[in-house]
N, C-alpha and C positions, 0 to 999 in steps of 0.2 A: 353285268355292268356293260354298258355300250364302250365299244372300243376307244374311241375316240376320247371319251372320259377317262378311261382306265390308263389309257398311254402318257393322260398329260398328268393325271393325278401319281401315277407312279414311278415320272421321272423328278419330280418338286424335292429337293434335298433340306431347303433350308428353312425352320419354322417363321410363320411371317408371312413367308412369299405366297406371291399371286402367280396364279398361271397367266397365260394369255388367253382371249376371246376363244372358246372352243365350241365349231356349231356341230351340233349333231340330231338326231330326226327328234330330237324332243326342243330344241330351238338351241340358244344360245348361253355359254355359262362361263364363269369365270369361278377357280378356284381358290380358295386359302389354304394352303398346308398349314397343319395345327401342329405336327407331329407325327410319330408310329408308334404305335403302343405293342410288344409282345405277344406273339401269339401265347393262346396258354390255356387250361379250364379252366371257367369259373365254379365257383363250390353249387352244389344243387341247392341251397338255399337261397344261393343270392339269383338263381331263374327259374325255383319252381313255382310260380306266382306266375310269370310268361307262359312257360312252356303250358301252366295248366289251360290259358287265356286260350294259348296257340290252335291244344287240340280240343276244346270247346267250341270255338268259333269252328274248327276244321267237322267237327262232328256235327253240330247245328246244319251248316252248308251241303255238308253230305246228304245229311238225313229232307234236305228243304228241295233239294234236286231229286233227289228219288220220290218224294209224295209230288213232286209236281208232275214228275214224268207220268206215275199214279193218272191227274187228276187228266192228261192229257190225252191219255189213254180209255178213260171213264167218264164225259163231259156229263154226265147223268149224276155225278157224288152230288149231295145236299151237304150244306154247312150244319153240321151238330153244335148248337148254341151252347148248351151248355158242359160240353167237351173242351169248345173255348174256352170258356169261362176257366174251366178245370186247371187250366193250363197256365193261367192270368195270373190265379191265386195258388198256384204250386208253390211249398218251398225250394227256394233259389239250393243247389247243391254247391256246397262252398266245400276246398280243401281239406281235407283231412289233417288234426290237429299234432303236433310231434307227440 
């Protein structure tokens, strides 16, 4: 969190309130305090739906930075047509059921 966020956001006591104009290198912002909620865990039920999202996207990204470093390294690969294909019509991997 940018400082300047963070300082005005976590001196705000009263729900309701508004901070004052705060600029910082992403422009200009004004806050509402809603509240503070307890820190605490939540149960793995209610974010393993997320967390699966989380390291799907994070494994996808992995793996698309590595075959590119691949292709950059190899400007001679040919696109395999129906390898694409393969991959269009794969089934989706969804969670594992309780």
């Amino acid at each position: 969190m940018v400082k300047e966020f963070e300082t005005a956001a976590f001196a705000m006591t009263t729900p309701g309130q508004f901070s004052d104009v705060i600029r910082t290198q992403f422009g200009y912002h004004i806050i509402r305090y809603e509240g503070r909620s307890p820190a605490g865990i939540r149960p793995y039920d209610e974010v393993k739906a997320g967390l699966y999202e989380k390291f799907r996207k994070k494994a996808l990204s992995d793996r698309t930075t590595e075959l590119m470093a691949q292709v950059r390294q190899n400007p001679t690969l040919k696109r395999d047509e129906k390898a694409i294909e393969a991959l269009r019509t794969a089934p989706v991997m969804t969670p594992a059921a309780k």
